[in-house]
C-alpha positions as semicolon CSV with decimal commas, in nm:
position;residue;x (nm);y (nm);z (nm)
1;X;16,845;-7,502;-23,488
2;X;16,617;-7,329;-23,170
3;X;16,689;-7,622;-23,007
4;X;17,059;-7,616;-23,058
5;X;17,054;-7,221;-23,000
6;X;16,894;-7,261;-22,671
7;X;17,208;-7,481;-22,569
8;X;17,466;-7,287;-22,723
9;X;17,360;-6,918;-22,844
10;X;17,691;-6,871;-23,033
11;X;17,652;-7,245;-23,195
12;X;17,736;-7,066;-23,556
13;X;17,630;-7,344;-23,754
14;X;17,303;-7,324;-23,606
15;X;17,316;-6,920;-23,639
16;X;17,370;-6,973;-24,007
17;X;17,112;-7,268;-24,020
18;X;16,826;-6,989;-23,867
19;X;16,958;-6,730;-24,101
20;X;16,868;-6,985;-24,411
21;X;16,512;-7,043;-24,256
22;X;16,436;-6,685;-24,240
23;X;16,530;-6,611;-24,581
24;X;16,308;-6,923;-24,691
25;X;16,060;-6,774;-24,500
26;X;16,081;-6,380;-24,657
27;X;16,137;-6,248;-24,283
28;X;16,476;-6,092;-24,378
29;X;16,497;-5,857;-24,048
30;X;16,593;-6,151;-23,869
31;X;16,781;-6,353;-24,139
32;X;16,987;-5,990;-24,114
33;X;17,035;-6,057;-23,792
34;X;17,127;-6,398;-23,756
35;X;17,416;-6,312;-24,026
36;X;17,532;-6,048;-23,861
37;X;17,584;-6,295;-23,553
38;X;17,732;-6,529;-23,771
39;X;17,952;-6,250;-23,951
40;X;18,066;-6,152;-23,622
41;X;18,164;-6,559;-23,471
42;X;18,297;-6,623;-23,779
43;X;18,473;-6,318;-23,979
44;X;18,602;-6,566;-24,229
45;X;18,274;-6,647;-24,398
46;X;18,252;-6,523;-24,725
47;X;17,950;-6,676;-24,769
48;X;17,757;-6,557;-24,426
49;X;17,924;-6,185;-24,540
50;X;17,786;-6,221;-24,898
51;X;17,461;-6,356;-24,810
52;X;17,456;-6,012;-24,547
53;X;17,551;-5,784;-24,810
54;X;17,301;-5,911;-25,068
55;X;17,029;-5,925;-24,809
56;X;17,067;-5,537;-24,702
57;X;17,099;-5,415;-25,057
58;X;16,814;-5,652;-25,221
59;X;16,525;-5,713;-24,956
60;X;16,637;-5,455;-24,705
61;X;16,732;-5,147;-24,889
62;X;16,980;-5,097;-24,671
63;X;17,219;-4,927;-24,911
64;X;17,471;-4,804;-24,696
65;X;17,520;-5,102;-24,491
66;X;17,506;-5,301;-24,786
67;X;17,794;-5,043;-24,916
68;X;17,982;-5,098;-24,590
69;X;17,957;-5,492;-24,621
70;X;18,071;-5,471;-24,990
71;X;18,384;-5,288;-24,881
72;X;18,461;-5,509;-24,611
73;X;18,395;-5,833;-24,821
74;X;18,671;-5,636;-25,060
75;X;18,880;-5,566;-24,754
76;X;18,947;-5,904;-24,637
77;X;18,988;-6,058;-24,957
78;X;19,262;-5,835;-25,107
79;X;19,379;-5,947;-24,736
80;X;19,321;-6,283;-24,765
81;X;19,147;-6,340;-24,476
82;X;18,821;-6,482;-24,608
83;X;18,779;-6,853;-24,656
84;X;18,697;-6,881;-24,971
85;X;18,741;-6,629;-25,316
86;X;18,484;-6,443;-25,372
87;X;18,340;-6,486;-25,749
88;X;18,154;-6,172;-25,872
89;X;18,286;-5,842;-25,977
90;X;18,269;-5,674;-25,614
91;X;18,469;-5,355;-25,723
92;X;18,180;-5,315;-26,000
93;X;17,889;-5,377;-25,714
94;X;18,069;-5,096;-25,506
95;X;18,055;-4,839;-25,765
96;X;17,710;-4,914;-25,876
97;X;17,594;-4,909;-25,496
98;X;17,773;-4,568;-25,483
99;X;17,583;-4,436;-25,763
100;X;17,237;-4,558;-25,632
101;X;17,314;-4,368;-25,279
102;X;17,442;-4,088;-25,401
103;X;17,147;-4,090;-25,690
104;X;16,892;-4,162;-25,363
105;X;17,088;-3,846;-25,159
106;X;17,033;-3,605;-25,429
107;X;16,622;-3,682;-25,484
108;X;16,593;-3,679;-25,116
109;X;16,769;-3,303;-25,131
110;X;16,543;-3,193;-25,416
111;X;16,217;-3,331;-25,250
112;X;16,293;-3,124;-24,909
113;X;16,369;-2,818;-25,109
114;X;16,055;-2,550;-25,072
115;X;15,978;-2,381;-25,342
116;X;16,008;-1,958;-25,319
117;X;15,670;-1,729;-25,253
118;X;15,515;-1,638;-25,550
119;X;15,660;-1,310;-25,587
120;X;15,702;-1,084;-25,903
121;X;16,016;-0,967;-26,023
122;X;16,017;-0,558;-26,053
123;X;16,067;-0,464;-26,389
């Protein structure tokens, strides 16, 4: 795939090919980023968008961009634009990736909150 990459840096075959290493290999950072590339030469791909999506919510705990890949998955297939259906309850995945963000938001408020002096009331 380097080899192939190194010829053509938009070959997306080989794009997707690198992204599949990387996973095999754990280093999701960069199988993030070779699916984004791919995402991005080939919009279609429900697959390369899935595998993106899954990637940033699973390994990444990138919620938000997860959320924003969910939508877009759910987008482009109510538009049929994708190349193939996508199987799995996505409207379900949305609203539990909601949850966990909003969920994450509110401990992240309640953790930065300082707690008051210790002063006494007057009676």
């Amino acid at each position: 795939f380097t080899k192939a990459l190194s010829v053509d840096a938009a070959h997306w075959p080989s794009i997707i090919g690198m992204s599949t290493v990387r996973l095999q290999g754990g280093d999701w950072a960069q199988a993030e980023e070779f699916l984004i590339k791919g995402v991005h030469l080939n919009p279609r791909s429900s697959k390369a968008r899935l595998a993106l999506a899954q990637i940033q919510e699973q390994r990444l705990n990138k919620l938000s961009e997860a959320l924003k890949s969910y939508r877009d998955i759910k987008v482009l297939s109510g538009e049929n634009k994708l190349d193939e259906v996508v199987k799995f309850n996505i409207d379900e995945k949305i609203q539990n990736l909601e949850k966990a963000i909003s969920q994450a938001k509110a401990k992240a408020q309640a953790a930065s909150r300082q707690p008051a002096d210790d002063k006494k009331v007057a009676k």
